[in-house]
N, C-alpha and C positions, 0 to 999 in steps of 0.2 A: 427214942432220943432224937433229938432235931440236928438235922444238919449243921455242921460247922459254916459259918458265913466266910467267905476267904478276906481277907484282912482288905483295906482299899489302900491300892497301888497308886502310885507318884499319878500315872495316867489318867486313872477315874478321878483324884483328886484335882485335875485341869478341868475335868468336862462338864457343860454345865447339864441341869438336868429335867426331865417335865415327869408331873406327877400321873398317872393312871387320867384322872378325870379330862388331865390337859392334851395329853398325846391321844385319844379316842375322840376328842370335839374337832383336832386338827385334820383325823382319818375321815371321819363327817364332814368337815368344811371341804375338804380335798375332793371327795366326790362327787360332792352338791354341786361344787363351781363346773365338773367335767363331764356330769352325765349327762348335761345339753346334747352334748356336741358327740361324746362317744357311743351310747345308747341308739342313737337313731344310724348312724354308720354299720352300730355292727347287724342293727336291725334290716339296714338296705342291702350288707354285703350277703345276710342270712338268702334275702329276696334276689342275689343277684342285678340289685337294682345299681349300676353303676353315678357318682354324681363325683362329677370332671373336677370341681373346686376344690371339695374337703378333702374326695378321698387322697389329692396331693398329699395329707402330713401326717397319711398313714402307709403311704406307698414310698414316695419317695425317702422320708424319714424312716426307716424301718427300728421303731420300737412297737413294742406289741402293746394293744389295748389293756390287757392285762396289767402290765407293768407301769403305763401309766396312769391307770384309776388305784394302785396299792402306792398307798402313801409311805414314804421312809421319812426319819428325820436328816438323813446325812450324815459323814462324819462327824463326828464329835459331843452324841448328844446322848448320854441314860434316860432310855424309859424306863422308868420306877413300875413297881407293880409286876402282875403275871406275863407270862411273856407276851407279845403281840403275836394273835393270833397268823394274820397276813403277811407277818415278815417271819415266821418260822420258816420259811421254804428257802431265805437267804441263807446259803453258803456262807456269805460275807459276815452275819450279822451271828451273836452268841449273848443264853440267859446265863448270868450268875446270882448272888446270892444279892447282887446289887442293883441288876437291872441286865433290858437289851441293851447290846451296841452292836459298832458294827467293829469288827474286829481290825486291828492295824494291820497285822500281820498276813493277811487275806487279802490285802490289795493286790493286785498280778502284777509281777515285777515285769513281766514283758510291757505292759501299760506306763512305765515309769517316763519312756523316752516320750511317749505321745502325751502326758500329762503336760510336760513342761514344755512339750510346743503349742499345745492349745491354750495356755499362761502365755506366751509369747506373742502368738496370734492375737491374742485377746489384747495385750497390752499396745502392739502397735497400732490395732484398729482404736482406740480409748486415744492414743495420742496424735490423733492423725484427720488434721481437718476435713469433715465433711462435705461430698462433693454433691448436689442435685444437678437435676437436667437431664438425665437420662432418657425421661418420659417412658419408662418401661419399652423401648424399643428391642429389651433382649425378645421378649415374647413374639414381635413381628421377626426375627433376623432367623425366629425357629421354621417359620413356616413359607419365608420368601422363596419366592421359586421353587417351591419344594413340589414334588408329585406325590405327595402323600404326608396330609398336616396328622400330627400327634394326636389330635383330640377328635378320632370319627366320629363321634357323638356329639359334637357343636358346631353347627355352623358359622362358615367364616363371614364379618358383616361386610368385606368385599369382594371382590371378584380377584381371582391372581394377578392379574396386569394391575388395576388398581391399588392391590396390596402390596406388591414391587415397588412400584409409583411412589407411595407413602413411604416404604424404607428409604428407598434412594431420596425420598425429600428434605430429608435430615441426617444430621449428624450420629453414629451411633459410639458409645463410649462409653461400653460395656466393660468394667471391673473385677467381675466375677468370674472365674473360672469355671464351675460347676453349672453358670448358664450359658456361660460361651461355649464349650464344650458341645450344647446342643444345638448351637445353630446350624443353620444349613450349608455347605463347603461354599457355597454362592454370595455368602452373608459375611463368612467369615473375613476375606479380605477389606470390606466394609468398615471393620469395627480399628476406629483409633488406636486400641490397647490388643495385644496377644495375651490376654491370659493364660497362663500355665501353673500346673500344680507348685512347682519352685517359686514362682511369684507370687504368692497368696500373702506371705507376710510383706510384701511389695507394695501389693495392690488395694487389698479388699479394703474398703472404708464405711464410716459408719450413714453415709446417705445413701448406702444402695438397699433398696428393700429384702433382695435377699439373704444381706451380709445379717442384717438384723432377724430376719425369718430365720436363719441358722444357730441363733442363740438355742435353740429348740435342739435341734442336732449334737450341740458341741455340749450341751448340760446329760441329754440323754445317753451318752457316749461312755460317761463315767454314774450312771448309775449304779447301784443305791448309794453312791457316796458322795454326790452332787443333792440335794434336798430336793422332794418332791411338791414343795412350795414351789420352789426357784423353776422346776421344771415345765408345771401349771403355768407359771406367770408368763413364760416362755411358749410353749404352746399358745396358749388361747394370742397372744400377741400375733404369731407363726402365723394363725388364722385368720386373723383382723388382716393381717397384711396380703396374703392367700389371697382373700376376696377381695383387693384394690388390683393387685399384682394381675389376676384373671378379668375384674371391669376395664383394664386400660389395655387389655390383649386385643388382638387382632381377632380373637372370636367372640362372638354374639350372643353371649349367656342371660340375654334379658329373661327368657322366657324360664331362667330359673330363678327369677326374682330379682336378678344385679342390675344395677343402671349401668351401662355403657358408660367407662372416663372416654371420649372422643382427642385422645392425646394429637390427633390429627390436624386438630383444631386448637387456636391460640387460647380458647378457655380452657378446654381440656387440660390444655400442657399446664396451665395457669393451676390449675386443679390438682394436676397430679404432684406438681410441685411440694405444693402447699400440704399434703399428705405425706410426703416423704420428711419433709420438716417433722411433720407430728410424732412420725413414727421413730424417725431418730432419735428425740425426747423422750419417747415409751421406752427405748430400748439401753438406752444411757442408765440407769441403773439397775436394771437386768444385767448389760454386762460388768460394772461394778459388784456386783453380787456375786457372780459367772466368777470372776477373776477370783476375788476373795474366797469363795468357795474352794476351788481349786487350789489355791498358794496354802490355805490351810491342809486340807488333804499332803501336796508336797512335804509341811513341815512334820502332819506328821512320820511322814515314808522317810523324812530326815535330808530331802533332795534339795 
């Protein structure tokens, strides 16, 4: 005798939903667009072969490679059909007689108070005019004066007096907290702003390169209930910016294929400008997305 299918609840009756054929072509697009970039990482990390750029947005970011080549749809969505083989291992997520989801009730309530400050964050940076000119100078303020720069593996394209030189030649007016953080205690008096963890909803705005590389951070944070589209889209952006953020550094990574931004120089700066523009543009509805994503999550936790 066949199972009883359970009646559909007020809930499934909101959500919308993808059929079998749909939710397996979007598990295949999801891969397709990430095994560039993941495959040969885990292939150099297998070889121990260390590369200073990428492996940034597997280090510093700490989600696993794993999690993000398995695609979710995110809150609120019924896969139709047999269950999904890759999201069986979710905790979060349950088959019924309807389909997957992911379950409401499986959100961590300790996550509730950090949902709705990453909704906040998120929204003051969205209405918060964008600042350029930086010229990525947090990258030199890490290695000014310093006796031992972060990256032994690249050589610096100046000598330390001339790399000082360059800091002290401009202005620094760093926003970020989590790059200020690393500058050197020699640098830090240097920088116009005191970033601190309390001021983040203060500070960060949407022309800093890594306020936008962090969209990456702040989607991965609330997985599987954040979309593993939105996540993608976020990533591969992270990456694009990754390798501007490391040509316009103080180190010398031609020789792994990047052209040198020479922020040093009036074109450079010219250049890097003009890049952060762009990227602010990429990233404007990524956090549009970001936000909406999240406010829906909240409504449904009922917050």
């Amino acid at each position: 005798m066949a199972m009883p299918v359970p009646a559909l609840n007020d809930e499934y009756a909101r959500l919308p939903e993808l059929d079998e054929a749909a939710w397996r072509a979007a598990m295949r697009r999801h891969r397709e667009r990430l095994r560039p970039v993941v495959e040969p990482h885990l292939a150099r990390a297998a070889r121990g072969e260390p590369h200073p750029v990428i492996d940034f947005l597997f280090q510093y970011y700490p989600f696993a490679p794993a999690h993000l080549m398995r695609w979710t749809p995110g809150w609120g969505v019924v896969l139709r059909g047999p269950p999904p083989e890759e999201l069986a291992m979710l905790d979060e997520g349950a088959h019924d007689g309807h389909g997957w989801r992911l379950k409401s009730e499986s959100f961590p309530r300790h996550r509730r108070e950090a949902l709705q400050w990453v909704i906040s964050l998120h929204r003051q940076i969205a209405s918060r005019p964008p600042r350029f000119g930086c010229f990525g100078l947090h990258e030199w303020a890490m290695v000014y004066r310093a006796e031992r720069v972060r990256h032994q593996q690249l050589p610096l394209r100046y000598g330390r007096e001339e790399t000082a030189r360059i800091v002290e030649s401009m202005p620094i007016a760093c926003s970020h907290y989590d790059a200020f953080r690393f500058f050197t205690p020699a640098a830090r008096p240097l920088n116009r702003l005191q970033p601190s963890k309390d001021l983040r909803l203060q500070l960060e705005q949407r022309g800093c390169l890594h306020v936008n590389m962090d969209l990456y951070k702040w989607a991965t944070q609330f997985y599987p209930w954040v979309s593993s589209d939105l996540i993608a889209d976020c990533f591969l952006l992270a990456l694009r910016i990754r390798e501007v953020d490391m040509r316009a550094s103080p180190y010398d990574v031609s020789a792994m294929g990047y052209t040198p931004i020479a922020i040093e120089s009036e074109s450079g700066r010219v250049e890097y400008v003009a890049l952060q523009h762009g990227f602010a543009a990429q990233a404007e509805p990524l956090r549009t997305r970001l936000i909406d994503e999240l406010e829906g999550v909240a409504r449904m936790l009922g917050d």
